[in-house]
Wavefront OBJ file of the C-alpha trace (Angstrom):
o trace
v 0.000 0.000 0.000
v 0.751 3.511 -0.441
v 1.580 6.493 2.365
v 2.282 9.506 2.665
v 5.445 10.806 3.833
v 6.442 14.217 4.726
v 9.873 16.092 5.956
v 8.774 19.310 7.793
v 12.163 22.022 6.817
v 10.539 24.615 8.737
v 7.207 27.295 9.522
v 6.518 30.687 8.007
v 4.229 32.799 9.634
v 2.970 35.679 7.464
v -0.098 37.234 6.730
v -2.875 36.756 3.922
v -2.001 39.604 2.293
v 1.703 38.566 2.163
v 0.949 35.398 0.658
v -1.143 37.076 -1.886
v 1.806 39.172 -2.971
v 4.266 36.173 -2.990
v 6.064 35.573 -6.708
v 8.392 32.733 -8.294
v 11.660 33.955 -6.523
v 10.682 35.530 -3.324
v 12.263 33.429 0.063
v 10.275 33.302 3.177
v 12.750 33.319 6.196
v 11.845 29.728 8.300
v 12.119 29.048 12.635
v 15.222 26.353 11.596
v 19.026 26.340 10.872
v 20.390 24.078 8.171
v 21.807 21.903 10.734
v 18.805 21.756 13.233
v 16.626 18.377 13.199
v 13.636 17.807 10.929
v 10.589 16.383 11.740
v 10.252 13.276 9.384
v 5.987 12.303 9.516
v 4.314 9.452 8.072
v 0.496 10.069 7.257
v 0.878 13.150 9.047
v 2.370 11.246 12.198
v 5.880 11.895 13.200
v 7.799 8.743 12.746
v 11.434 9.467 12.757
v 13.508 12.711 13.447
v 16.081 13.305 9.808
v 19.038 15.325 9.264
v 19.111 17.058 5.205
v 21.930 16.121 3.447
v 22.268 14.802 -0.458
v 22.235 11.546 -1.733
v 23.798 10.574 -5.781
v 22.964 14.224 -6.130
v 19.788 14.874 -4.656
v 18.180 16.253 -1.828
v 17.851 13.512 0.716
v 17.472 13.366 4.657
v 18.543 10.995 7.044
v 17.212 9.175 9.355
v 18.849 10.055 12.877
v 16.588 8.492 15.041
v 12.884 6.949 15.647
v 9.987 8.432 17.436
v 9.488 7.136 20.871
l 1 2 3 4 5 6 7 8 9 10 11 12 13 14 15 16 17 18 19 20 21 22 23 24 25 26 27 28 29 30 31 32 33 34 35 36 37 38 39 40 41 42 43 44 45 46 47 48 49 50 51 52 53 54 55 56 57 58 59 60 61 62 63 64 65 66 67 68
């Protein structure tokens, strides 16, 4: 069967009329460092706690440890 997985880099809190003026280039500033743990969820449940890094030349994270 299928799931879905999901690797949570960071929030963004801005308002609606900030989002509305968003275009293709613009960066919104996240809560995390590059080296700060990421929340790695399975069907919206967190699962295991990942690290980013790059794997054959693409974006990858790695597992660091499981949920207790």
């Amino acid at each position: 069967s299928e799931v879905t997985m999901s690797v949570e880099l960071g929030v963004a809190e801005i308002s609606a009329r900030d989002v509305l003026r968003l275009k293709a280039g613009d960066l919104l500033p996240i809560d995390t460092r590059a080296d700060d743990p990421l929340a790695v969820c399975v069907e919206g449940i967190r699962v295991m706690t990942g690290a980013p890094g790059v794997s054959r030349g693409n974006n990858a994270v790695r597992v660091v440890a499981m949920a207790a």
